[in-house]
Every structure is written in structure tokens, then in C-alpha cells.
C-alpha positions in Angstrom: -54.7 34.6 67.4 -50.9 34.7 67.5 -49.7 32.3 64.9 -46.0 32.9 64.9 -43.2 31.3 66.7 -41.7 32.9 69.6 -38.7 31.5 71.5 -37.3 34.0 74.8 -34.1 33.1 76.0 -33.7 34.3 79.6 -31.9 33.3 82.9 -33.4 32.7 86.4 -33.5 35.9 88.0 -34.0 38.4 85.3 -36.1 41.0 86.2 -35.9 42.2 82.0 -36.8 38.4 81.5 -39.8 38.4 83.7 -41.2 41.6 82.2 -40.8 40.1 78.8 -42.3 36.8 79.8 -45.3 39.1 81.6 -46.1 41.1 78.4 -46.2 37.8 76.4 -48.4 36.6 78.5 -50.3 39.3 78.8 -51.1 39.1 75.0 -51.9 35.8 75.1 -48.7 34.5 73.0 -47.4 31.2 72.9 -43.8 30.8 73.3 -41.0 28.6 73.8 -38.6 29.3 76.9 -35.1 28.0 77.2 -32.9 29.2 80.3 -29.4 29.9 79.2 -27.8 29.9 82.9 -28.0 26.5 83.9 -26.9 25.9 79.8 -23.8 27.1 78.2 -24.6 25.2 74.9 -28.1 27.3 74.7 -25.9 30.7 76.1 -23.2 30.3 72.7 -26.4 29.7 70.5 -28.1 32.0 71.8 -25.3 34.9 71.0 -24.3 33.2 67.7 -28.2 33.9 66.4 -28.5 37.9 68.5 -24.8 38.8 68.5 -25.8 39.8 71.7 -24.8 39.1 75.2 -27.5 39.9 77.4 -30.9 38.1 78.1 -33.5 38.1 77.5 -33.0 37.5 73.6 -36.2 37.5 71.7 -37.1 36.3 68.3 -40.5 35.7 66.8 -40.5 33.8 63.8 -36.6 33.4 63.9 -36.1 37.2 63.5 -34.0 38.5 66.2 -36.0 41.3 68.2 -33.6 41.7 71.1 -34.6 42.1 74.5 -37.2 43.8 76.7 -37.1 47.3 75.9 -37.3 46.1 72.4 -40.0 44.0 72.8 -42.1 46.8 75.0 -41.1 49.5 72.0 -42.4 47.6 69.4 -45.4 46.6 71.8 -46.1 50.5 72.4 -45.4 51.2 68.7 -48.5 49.0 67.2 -45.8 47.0 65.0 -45.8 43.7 67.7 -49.4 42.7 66.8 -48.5 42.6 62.9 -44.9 40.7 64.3 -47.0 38.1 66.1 -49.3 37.5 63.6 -47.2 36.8 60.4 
């Protein structure tokens, strides 16, 4: 059981965002969504906490991850399990 705190920051149509939101879901984790497009105070936090741009922005446990292909490389690595469960 996933017991850490996930929040994904993504826009509408993000094809990144929807495969990140997929392979959450897929694992059966819990998280916390909050669109940035519609939200330009969420969009400056967003890059003040990643120093990053571009969405999605992941963190789990309020350690940046970054997006997708970060997500999916720790995924295929083994290390997201561990991640999810601290």
C-alpha cells in the first residue's frame, strides 16, 4: 500500500500528463492533481519548487521527481515502489 504523498501538476491536454496520471493509476497510488493552465498562481509555484518549466511536475513526498520520463525511469528501474512507499 502506497503510503506517501504524491501531488502531479499537469495541464489539460498533456499527452506526458496523461501517461503520468495512467502509470499512477495503474499502481494503484493516490495522488493529488492540480492543473496549472487554468492557474497561474499554481504555474509560479509549481516552477519555484521543480525549477522547471514543463508539466507534468511530479513529487512524492515533497521530493521533486520531474516529469514523465522520470517517473517511467524510476518506474522501470525498481526504485518507484521503494519512492512510494516511504
Amino acid at each position: 500500500m502506497t503510503t506517501a504523498k504524491v501531488l502531479v501538476y499537469t495541464i489539460e491536454r498533456c499527452p506526458y500528463c496523461v501517461n503520468a496520471k495512467n502509470l499512477l493509476n495503474l499502481k494503484k497510488v493516490a495522488f493529488t492533481e492540480i492543473r496549472v493552465d487554468d492557474n497561474p498562481t499554481e504555474r509560479t509555484k509549481m516552477e519555484a519548487l521543480s525549477g522547471r518549466r514543463t508539466v507534468p511536475q511530479i513529487f512524492i513526498n515533497d521530493q521533486s521527481i520531474g516529469g514523465f520520463d522520470d517517473l517511467k525511469r524510476l518506474n522501470d528501474a525498481g526504485t518507484l515502489d521503494k519512492l512510494l512507499e516511504s
